[in-house]
Wavefront OBJ file of the C-alpha trace (Angstrom):
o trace
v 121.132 -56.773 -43.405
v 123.747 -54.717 -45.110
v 126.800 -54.369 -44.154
v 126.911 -50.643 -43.246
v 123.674 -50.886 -41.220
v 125.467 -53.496 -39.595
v 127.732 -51.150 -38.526
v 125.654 -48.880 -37.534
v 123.769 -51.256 -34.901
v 127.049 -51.920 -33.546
v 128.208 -48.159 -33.428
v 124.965 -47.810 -31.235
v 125.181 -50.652 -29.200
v 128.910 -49.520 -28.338
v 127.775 -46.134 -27.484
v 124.744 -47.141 -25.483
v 127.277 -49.502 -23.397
v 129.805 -46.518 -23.163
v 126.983 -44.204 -21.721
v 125.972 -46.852 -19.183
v 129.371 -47.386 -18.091
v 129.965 -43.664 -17.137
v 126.524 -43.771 -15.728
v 127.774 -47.087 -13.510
v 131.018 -44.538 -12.554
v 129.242 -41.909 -11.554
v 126.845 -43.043 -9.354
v 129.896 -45.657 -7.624
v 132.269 -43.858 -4.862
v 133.775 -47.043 -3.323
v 136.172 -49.487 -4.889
v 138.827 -52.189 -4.785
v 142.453 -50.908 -5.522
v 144.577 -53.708 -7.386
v 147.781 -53.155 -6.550
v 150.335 -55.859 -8.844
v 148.727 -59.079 -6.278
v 147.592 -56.960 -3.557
v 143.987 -55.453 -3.108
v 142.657 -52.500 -0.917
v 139.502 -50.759 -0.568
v 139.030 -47.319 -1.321
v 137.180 -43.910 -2.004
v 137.194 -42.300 -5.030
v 135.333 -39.033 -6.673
v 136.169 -37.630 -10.605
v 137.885 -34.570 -10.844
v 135.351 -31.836 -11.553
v 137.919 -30.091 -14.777
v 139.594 -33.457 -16.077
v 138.004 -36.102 -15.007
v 140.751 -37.848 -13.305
v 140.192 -40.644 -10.253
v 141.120 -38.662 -7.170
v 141.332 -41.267 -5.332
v 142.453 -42.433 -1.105
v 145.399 -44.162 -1.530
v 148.119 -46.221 0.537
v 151.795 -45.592 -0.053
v 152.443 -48.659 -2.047
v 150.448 -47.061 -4.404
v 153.493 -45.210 -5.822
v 155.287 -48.172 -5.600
v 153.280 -50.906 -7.713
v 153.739 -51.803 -11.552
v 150.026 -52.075 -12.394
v 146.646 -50.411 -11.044
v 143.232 -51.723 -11.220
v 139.869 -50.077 -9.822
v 137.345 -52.442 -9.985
v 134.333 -50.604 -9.177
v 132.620 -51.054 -6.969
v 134.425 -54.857 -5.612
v 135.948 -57.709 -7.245
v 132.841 -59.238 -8.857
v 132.666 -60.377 -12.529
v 130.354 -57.375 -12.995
v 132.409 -54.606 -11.881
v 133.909 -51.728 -13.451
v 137.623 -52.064 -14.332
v 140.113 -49.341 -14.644
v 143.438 -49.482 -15.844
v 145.017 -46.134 -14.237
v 147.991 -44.447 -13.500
v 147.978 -42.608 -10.112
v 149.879 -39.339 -9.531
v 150.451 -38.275 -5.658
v 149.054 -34.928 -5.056
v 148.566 -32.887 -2.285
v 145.711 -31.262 -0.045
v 143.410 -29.006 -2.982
v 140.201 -28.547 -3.586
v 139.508 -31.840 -5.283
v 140.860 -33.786 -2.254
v 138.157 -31.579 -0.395
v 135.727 -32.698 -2.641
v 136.537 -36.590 -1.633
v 136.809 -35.653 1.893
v 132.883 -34.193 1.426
v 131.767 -37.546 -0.224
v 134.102 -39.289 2.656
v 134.831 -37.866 5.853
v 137.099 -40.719 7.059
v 139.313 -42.639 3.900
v 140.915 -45.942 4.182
v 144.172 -43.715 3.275
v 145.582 -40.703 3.889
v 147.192 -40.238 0.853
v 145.761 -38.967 -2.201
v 146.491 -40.029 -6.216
v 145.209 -38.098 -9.142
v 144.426 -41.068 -11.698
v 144.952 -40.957 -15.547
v 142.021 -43.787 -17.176
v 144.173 -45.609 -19.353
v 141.787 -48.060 -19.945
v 138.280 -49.772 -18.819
v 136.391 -53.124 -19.188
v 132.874 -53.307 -18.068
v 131.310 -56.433 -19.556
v 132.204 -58.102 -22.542
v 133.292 -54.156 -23.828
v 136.433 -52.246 -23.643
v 136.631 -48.703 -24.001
v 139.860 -46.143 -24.066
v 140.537 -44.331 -21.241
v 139.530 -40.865 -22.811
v 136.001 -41.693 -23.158
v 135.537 -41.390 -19.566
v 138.273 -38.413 -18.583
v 135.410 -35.606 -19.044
v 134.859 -32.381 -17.458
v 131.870 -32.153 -15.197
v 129.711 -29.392 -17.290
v 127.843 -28.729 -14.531
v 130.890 -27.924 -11.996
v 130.321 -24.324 -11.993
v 126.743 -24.832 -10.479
v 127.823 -27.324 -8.065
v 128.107 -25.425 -5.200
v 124.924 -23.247 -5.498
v 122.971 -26.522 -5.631
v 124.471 -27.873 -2.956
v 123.864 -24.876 -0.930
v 119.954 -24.745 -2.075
v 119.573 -28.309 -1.480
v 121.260 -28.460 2.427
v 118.620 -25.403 3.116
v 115.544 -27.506 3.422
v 116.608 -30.771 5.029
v 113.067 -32.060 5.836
v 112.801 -31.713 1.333
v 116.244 -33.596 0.983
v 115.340 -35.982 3.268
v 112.280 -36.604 1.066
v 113.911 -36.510 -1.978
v 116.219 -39.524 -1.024
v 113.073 -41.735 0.442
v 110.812 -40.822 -2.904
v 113.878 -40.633 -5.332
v 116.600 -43.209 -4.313
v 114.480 -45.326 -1.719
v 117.021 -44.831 1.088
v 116.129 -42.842 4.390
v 118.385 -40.524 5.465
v 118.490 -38.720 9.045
v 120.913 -36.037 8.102
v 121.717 -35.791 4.506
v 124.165 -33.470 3.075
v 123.990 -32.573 -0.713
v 128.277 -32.315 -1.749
v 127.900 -33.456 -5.523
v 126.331 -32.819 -8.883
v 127.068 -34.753 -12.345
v 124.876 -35.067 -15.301
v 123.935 -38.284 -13.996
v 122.486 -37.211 -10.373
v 122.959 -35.880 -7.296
v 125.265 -37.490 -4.492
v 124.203 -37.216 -0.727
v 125.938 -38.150 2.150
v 124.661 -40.360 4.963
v 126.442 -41.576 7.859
v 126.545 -44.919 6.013
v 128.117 -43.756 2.796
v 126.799 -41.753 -0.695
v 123.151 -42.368 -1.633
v 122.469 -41.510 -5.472
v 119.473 -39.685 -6.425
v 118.977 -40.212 -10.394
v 118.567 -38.059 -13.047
v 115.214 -39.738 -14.918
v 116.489 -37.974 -18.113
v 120.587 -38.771 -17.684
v 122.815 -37.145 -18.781
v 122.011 -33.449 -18.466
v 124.888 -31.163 -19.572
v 123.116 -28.144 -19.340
v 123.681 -26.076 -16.211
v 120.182 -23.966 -17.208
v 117.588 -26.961 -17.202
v 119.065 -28.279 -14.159
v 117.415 -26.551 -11.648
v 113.905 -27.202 -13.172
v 114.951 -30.928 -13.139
v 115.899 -30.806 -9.748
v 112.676 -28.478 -8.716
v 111.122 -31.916 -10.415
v 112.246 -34.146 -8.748
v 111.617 -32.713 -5.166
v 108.204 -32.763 -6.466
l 1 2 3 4 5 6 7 8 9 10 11 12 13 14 15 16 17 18 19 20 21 22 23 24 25 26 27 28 29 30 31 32 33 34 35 36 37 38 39 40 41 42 43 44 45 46 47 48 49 50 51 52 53 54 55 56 57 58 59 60 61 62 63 64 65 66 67 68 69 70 71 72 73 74 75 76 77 78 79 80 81 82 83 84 85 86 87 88 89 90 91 92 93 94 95 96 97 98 99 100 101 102 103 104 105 106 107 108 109 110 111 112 113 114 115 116 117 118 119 120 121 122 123 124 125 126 127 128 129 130 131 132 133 134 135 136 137 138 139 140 141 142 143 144 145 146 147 148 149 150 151 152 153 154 155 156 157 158 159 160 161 162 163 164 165 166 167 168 169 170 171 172 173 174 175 176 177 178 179 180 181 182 183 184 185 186 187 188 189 190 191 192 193 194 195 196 197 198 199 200 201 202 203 204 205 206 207 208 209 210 211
């Protein structure tokens, strides 16, 4: 093996692990806030234009030296994020969380730079994950097409993510699913062809899948 194909196999293998990982973020609202020694649970959504964490957070928040998500708890396994919060106030994207999560550990909110993230045995900068959702502008419609026909939604999550639901409520698209709320927390229904970027196939995908 050559050198440069040797590159090449680990160029792939580093994008295949990068794609997985903002697969693994997507389809995760919960977490475990490191504060410096302290932890906390919390709720978390990306910001639909920068991909920030908007995140539930407690006042010592503001306070700490160093903050780690691990998403979605403390295991070995988890997601890490090296962030910097922000406090911001009541806006749309704190609406957002409060659609994914009705009732927050906190009742303060932080808009999170990703400095950093280790899932695995890979690193990754912060960047790679701070993305704008490309199918934001669609978001709503969806939403509003897929609460219209409960007795179909509550199909698609038994036949889709395996999870009944009594009364699901559509509140999120990404190019890696859909997000429903139960009264138990978000159930994920997949994309089978993740990531789709492009608002115009995603209503045949979605037509698909209710299938």
């Amino acid at each position: 093996m050559t050198l440069e194909s040797h590159l090449d196999d680990q160029d792939r293998a580093e994008l295949e692990a990068l794609e997985h990982s903002r697969a693994f973020l997507a389809n995760n609202h919960e977490a475990i806030l490191e504060l410096d020694e302290q932890t906390t649970p919390t709720h978390f959504i990306q910001d639909n234009t920068t991909g920030k964490i908007i995140a539930a957070v407690p006042a010592a928040t503001f306070f700490a030296a160093q903050h780690v998500l691990h998403i979605p708890d403390l295991d070995d396994d988890a997601l890490k994020l090296v962030i910097t919060p922000e406090q911001i106030e009541d806006c749309a994207e704190t609406d957002r969380l409060l659609a994914h999560c009705p009732e927050p550990n906190h009742l303060r909110f932080a808009a999170c730079w990703i400095d950093s993230a280790r899932h695995g045995p890979w690193v990754f900068d912060g960047d790679a994950f701070m993305q704008p959702n490309p199918l934001a502008q669609i978001e709503p419609e969806i939403c509003k097409l897929l609460n219209a026909d409960k007795p179909k939604l509550i199909a698609l999550c038994d036949k889709r993510a395996s999870t009944h639901v009594e009364h699901p409520i559509c509140v999120a698209i990404d190019p890696y699913g859909l997000s429903i709320r139960a009264r138990f927390g978000i159930v994920r229904v997949p994309f089978p062809d993740a990531p789709i970027t492009d608002p115009a196939i995603t209503h045949d995908t979605i037509k698909k899948l209710c299938e």
